[in-house]
N, C-alpha and C positions, 0 to 999 in steps of 0.2 A: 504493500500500500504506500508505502514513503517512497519508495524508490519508482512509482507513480507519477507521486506530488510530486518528487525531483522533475521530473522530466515536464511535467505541465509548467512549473515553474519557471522552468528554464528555458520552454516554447514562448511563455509570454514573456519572458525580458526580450527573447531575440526579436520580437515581435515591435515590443515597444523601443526598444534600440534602433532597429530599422527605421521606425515611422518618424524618431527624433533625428534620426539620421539624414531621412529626405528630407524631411521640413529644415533642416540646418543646409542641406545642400541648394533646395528650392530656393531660400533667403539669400544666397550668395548672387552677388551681382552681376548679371552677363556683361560683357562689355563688346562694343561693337566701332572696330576705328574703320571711319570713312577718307581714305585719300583720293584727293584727285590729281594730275599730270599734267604740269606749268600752266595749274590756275592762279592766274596773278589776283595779289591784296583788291585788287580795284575793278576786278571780273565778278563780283554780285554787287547786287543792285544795294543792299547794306550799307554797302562803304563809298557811294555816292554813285556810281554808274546806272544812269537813268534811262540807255538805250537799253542793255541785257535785260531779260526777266528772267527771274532765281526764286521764286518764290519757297518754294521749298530751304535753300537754303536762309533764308531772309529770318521765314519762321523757326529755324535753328539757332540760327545766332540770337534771336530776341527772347528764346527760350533757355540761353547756353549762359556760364561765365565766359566772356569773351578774353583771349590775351590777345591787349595789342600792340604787344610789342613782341611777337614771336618769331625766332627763328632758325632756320635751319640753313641744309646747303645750298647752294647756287644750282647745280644740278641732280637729278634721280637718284641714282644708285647709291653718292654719299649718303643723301637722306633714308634713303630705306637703311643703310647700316646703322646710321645711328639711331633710329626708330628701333628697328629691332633688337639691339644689343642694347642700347643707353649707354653709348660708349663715342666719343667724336670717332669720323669714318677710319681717318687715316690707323689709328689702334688696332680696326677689325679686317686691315690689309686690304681696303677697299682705298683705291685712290684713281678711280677715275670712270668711266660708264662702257668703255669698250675694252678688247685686247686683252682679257683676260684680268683685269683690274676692277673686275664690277665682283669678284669671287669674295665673299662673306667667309674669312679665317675657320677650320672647321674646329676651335676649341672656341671658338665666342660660344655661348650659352643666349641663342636667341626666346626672345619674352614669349612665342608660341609654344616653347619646352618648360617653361616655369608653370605656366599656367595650366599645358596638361598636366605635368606632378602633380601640382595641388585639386585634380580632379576634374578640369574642364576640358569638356569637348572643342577640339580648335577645327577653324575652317578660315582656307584664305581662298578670292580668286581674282584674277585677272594679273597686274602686270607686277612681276617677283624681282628680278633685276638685281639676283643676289647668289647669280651661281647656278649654269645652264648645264652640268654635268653629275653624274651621280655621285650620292651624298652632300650634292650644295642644294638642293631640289627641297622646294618645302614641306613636301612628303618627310621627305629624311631628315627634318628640321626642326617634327614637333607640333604638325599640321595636319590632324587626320584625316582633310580633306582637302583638295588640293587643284586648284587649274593655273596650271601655268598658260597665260595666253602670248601665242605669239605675237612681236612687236613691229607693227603699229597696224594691224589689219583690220580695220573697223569693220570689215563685212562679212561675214562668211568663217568667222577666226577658225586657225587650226590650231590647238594647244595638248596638253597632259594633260589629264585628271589622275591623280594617284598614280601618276607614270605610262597612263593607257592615251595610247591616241584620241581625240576626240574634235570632230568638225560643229562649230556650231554652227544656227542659221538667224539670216537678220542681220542688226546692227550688233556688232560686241559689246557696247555700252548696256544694250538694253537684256543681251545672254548671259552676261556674266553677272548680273545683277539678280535673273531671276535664279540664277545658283545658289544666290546668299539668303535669296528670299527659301527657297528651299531647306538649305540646310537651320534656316531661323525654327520654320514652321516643325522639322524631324525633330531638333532638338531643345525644342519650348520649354519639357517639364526639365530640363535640368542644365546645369551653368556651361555657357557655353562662350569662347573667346573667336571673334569673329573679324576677319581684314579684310574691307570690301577695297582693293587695290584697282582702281581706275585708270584706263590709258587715256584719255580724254580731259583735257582738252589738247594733250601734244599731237605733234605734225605727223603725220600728214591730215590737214584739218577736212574732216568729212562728219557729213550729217543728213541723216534720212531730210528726203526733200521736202517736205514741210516744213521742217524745224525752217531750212535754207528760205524756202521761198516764206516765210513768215517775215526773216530781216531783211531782205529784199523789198518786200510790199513796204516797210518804214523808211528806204532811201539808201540802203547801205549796199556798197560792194559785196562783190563777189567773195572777196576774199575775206571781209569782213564779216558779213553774213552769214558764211559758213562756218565762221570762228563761233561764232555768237550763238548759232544753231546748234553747233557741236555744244558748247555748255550748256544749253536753252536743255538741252535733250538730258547731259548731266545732271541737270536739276532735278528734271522728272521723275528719273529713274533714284536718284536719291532719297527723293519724296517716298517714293513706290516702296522702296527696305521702310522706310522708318513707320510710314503707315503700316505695313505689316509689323511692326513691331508692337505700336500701340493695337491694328487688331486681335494679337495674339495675348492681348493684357500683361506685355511685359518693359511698357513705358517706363513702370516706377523701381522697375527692376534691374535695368537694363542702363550703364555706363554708354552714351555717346560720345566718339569724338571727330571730329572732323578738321583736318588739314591739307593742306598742295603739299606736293613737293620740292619748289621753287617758283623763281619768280618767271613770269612771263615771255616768251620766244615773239621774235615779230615778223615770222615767217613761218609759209609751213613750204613744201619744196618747191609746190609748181608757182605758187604766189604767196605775195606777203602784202605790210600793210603801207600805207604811205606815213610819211610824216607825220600831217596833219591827223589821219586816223591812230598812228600812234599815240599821240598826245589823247584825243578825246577816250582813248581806251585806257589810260593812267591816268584819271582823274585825279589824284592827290596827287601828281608829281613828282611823284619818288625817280630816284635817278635807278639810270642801271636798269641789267633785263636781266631774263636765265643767263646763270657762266659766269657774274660778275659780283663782287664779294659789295657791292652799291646795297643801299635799301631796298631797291624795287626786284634786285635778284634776289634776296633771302631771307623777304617778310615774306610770311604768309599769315594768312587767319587761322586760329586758331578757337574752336568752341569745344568745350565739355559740359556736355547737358546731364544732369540724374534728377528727373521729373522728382520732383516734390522732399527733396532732398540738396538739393543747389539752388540757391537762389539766383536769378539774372543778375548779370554785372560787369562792370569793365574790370579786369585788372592793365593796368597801364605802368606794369615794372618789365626788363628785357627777362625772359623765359630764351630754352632753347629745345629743339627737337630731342635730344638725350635724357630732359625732363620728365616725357611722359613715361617713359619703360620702369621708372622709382613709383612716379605716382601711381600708375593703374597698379601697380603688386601691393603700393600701400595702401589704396582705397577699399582692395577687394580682402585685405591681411594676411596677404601673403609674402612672408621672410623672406631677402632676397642674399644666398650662400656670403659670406664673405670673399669666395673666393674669384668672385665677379666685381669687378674695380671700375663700378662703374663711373662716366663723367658728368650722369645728371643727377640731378636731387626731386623728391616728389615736391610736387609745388603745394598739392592739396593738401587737409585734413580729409575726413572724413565728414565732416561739417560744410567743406567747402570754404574756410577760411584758407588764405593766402598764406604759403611758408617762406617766408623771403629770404633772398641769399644776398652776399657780397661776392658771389665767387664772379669772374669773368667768364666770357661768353668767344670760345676761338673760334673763328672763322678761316677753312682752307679753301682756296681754287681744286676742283676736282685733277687739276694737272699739275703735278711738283717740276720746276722746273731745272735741269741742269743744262750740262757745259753741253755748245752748242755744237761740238764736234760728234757729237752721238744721232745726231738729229740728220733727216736729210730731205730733199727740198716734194720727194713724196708724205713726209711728215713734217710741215715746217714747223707745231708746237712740240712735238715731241710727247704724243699722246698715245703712243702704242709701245714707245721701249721698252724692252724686258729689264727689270732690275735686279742688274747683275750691282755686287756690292761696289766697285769703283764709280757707279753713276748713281747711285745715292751719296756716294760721298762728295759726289759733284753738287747736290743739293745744297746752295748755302742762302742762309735766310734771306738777304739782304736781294737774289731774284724773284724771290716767292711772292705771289699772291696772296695775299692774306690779310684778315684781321681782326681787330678785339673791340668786344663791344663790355665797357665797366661801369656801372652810375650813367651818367648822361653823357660818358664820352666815348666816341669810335676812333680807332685807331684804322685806317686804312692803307694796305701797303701794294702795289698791283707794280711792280715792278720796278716801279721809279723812287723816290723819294714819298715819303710816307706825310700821310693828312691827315688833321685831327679837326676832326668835329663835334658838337653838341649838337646832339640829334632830338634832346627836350625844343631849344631853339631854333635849330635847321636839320628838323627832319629830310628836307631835300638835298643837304648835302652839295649844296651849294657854294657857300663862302667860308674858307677855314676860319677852326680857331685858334690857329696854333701863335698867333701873334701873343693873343694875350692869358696862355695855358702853354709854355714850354715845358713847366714842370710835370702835365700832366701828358703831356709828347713824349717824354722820355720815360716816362715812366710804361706807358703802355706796350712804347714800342721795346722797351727792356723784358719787359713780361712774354712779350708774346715773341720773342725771340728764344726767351730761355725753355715756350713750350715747345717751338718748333725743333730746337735741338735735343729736345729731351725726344719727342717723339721718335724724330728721324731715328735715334739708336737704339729705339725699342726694339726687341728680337721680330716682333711680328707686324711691325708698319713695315709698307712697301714691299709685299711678296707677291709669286704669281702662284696661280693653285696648283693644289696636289691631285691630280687627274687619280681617281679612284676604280681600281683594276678589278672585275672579278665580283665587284659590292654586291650584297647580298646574294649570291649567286648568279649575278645578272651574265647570262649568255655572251652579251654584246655590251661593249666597253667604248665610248667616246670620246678621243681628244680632238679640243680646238686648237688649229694649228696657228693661230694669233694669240695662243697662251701659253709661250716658252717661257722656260726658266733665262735662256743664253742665246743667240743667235751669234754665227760667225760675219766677220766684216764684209759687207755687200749686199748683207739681207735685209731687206727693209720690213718691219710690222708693220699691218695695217690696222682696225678695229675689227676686220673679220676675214682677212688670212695674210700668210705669210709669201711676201714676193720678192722676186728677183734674184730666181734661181735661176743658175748657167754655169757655175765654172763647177770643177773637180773640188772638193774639197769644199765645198757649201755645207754646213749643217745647223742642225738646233738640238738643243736638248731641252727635256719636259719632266717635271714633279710627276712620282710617280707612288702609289702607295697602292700593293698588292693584295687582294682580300682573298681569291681564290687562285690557287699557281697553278700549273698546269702549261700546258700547248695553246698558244693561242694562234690562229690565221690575222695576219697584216695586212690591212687596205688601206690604200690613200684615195681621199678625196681630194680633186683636184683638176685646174683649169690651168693647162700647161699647153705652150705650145711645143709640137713636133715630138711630142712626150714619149712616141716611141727610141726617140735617140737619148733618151737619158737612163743611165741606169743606181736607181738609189739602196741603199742598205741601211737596215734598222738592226737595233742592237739594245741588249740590255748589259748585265753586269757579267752573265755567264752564256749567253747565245746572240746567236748574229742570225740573219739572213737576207738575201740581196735578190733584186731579179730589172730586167729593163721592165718599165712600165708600157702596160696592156690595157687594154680598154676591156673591162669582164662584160661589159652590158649591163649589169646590174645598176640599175637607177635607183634603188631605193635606199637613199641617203640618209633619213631619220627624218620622223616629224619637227625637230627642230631648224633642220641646216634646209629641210623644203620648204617651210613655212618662216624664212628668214627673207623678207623682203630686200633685204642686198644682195642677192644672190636674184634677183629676178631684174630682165628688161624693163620691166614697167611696173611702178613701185603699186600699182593697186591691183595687177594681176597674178594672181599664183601662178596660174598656167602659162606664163611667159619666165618660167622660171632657165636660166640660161644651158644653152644644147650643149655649149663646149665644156659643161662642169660631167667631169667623168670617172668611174671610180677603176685603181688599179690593183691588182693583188701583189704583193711583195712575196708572201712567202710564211713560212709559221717559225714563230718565236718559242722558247719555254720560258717563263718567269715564274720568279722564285719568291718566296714569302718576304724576304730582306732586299730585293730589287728596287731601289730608287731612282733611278732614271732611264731615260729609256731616250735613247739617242739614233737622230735621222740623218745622214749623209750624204752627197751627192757625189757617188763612186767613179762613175763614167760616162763619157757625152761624145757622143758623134757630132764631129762638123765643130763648127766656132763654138768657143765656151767664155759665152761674155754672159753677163747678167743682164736677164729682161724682165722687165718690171711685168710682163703679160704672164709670166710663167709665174702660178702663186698659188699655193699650198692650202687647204682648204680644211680638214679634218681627218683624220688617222682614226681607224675604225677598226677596233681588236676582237676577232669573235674565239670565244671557247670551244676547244674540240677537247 
């Protein structure tokens, strides 16, 4: 009989353990970050632009604590590292948007890994720009749901979902949207971490034709119109998640926040804006666009709304993008390891009161700049070099881009001699202050000299990835051949492949980390001319193998490198993807569990052996036998 009661006993704790269990889970706050893609401070109607309608966003910000003085990088990929790590980019070996430079360090501890630990369901979709190869993938990151969208195909996208091919149809703004709306609605009864990553409004500016002929019928260009469409349409689809959220009853439950990327582009490729339409589309004035460390390249808006829990309000102290990864872990109470260093601070309570800092606010150019003998006039910023350890050491402060923003003062450094402004007083950035604040000139510019140095000799700023062999078993392994560790003298990087192969003796070598060893078959992707006359050899630490290149027929290059609109004649058609890109077999490799590099050469060439910049290396593609 007691040993009965035991058992009933101990049915009903499990019972009532559970139910306090969900209702403690239930109570935890989902949170949901909305980005959008070079929506400048002055593209909703909020912040005075009286042509756009944002309605959606209008009703966010008058329902959000606004910060206005928020900022992050000048370009994409910096801001997504520091969003997802809370760490400034250059730390998480992100320092630039192409060339293998857009790769997310794989010991950073991104904010979708903390959040599932502590119990929530994560879902991110659309544009990631944080590492296009296995184990950089937001699958592998911490994200249990997952669309990577290819970049910038507003129609028709071709992308991953959890690593599987996937064609949507329509506009992408408005597919990728109802993915989040999807994944909102599956997982309503329980806490869930959500990244609706928008490609829109960057170039190439397109938009279903009503949105277009809406700013049309009001007077405006072409090009203009379609800019204005393409957000008009962003807004919608914005609206469209949030009202799903208050339909689903989880408005008062549920963490918003919504920020850009950076600041605004004044072109998109086939057209851009004029002058005059520049100006009326910056209505406050701020100087500078995307790319430029000015105001107008790396304010953006910032709202964090928690319905009946936040009260509306400006805060009007400088915040920076590495801020929010502290606050959302601190708003939701979640410990963040010590062994995560991060560079922002949580700005909120839990109240929604303001945490104030004195700390400074660094600002880097997505391009570190060295000595100009590395550079060549198919790269004249020097935006694709591999960093090898002598061209970092080339990195000396005093050419870099950069700068600090402390109390009311900016320090800006863009190559030349450095400017100090009071941005309380000259938000535009127009008339120095430095006549009558020397002491506050030196001071800043001492600061952010001693960050840049300390950064540059961090063991992990300025790396290229470690191309991952074998990951989870995966059959087929891909390297991008615009993401060397070294290149020999005459080889030019580009942002999406490696050119200006000809002579004997040409190679590159690539980061390598072995998951499953074994025999693997070697294919080059690759738009080479007369490619039958060159014969190349790949190599690891313990096997070689060589052969002339052959055309196998095999066109099937991977959903990403087909759905890479630089690789196509006509940036808005897939199917004009180019005839001379062709794949070769080299021959099969063994690698080994300790194998770190994995090295390409150009052994032998028929006829002249000069370098042609047409001849260019495309992607190295490892399959498992």
């Amino acid at each position: 009989m007691n040993n009965i009661l035991f058992r009933i006993a101990c049915f009903l704790m499990v019972i009532l353990f559970s139910s306090c269990s969900n209702n403690v889970e239930k109570e935890r706050p989902n949170i949901l970050i909305i980005q959008a893609d070079d929506l400048g401070y002055d593209d909703i109607r909020l912040y005075g632009n009286n042509i756009i309608e944002t309605p959606s966003l209008d009703k966010l910000g008058e329902q959000s604590i606004q910060f206005d003085q928020f900022y992050l990088s000048s370009v994409c990929a910096p801001t997504r590292a520091a969003l997802l790590t809370g760490r400034n980019f250059l730390r998480t070996g992100v320092s630039g948007v192409h060339a293998g430079r857009d790769y997310v360090n794989l010991d950073e501890t991104i904010i979708a890994e903390v959040f599932k630990d502590a119990g929530y369901t994560t879902g991110m979709w659309g544009k990631w720009h944080s590492g296009k190869t296995d184990g950089y993938f937001p699958w592998d990151r911490g994200f249990d749901e997952a669309y990577y969208a290819c970049l910038y195909n507003y129609f028709d996208n071709t992308g991953l979902l959890n690593g599987e091919p996937v064609q949507t149809k329509g506009f992408t703004t408005d597919a990728i949207t109802d993915m989040a709306i999807s994944f909102v609605k599956k997982n309503k009864d329980k806490p869930f971490f959500a990244y609706m990553s928008h490609l829109a409004p960057h170039n190439p500016w397109r938009a279903p034709e009503s949105y277009i002929k809406k700013y049309l019928n009001k007077g405006l260009s072409e090009p203009m119109a379609t800019l204005y469409g393409m957000i008009d349409n962003l807004d919608f689809n914005i609206g469209r998640l949030l009202q799903t959220v208050e339909d689903e009853g989880l408005a008062e439950n549920t963490i918003i926040v919504f920020l850009s990327d950076n600041g605004p582009w004044i072109r998109s490729y086939r057209f851009g804006l004029t002058d005059e339409e520049w100006q009326e589309r910056n209505v406050n004035g701020k100087r500078g666009m995307k790319g430029t460390n000015w105001e107008n390249g790396i304010h953006s808006p910032l709202f964090i709304r928690w319905t009946n829990k936040f009260a509306p309000k400006h805060i009007n102290e400088p915040v920076k993008v590495e801020d929010l990864y502290p606050t959302l872990c601190n708003l939701v109470g979640i410990t963040i390891p010590d062994s995560i260093q991060l560079s922002g601070q949580s700005l909120l309570n839990t109240s929604g009161s303001f945490i104030a800092s004195e700390a400074p606010i660094y600002v880097a150019a997505h391009n570190p700049v060295g000595d100009e003998d590395y550079r060549s006039e198919k790269d004249e910023y020097g935006q694709a070099i591999p960093f090898s350890e002598e061209y970092i050491q080339s990195f000396k402060f005093e050419k870099q881009n950069l700068a600090i923003r402390k109390g009311a003062y900016k320090y800006v450094q863009d190559g030349e001699a450095g400017k100090l402004f009071d941005i309380i007083t000259n938000p535009t950035e127009n008339e120095s202050a430095l006549s009558e604040n020397k002491e506050q000139f030196e001071s800043l510019q001492t600061q952010l000299g001693e960050w840049f140095e300390e950064v540059k000799t961090q063991e992990n700023s300025f790396t290229m990835p470690v191309f991952q062999i074998g990951y989870k078993q995966n059959t087929t392994s891909y390297m991008y051949a615009c993401a060397p560790q070294s290149i020999s003298k005459g080889l030019i990087n580009k942002e999406h492949f490696l050119a200006n192969w000809g002579k004997v003796g040409d190679e590159v070598t690539y980061n390598i980390k072995v998951h499953t060893k074994g025999k693997y078959e070697v294919f080059l992707v690759h738009k080479i001319k007369d490619y039958e006359k060159i014969c190349f050899q790949v190599s690891s630490s313990t096997s070689v193998t060589k052969s002339w290149l052959n055309d196998t027929g095999d066109r099937n290059f991977g959903t990403l490198i087909e759905g890479e609109s630089a690789y196509w004649e006509n940036f808005d058609l897939k199917e004009t993807f180019k005839k001379d890109i062709i794949k070769s077999k080299l021959g099969t490799i063994q690698l080994h569990d300790d194998d770190s590099e994995l090295k390409l050469e150009l052994l032998e060439k028929k006829g002249s052996c000069e370098h042609e910049w047409e001849n260019q290396l495309i992607s190295i593609e490892l399959r498992k036998i």
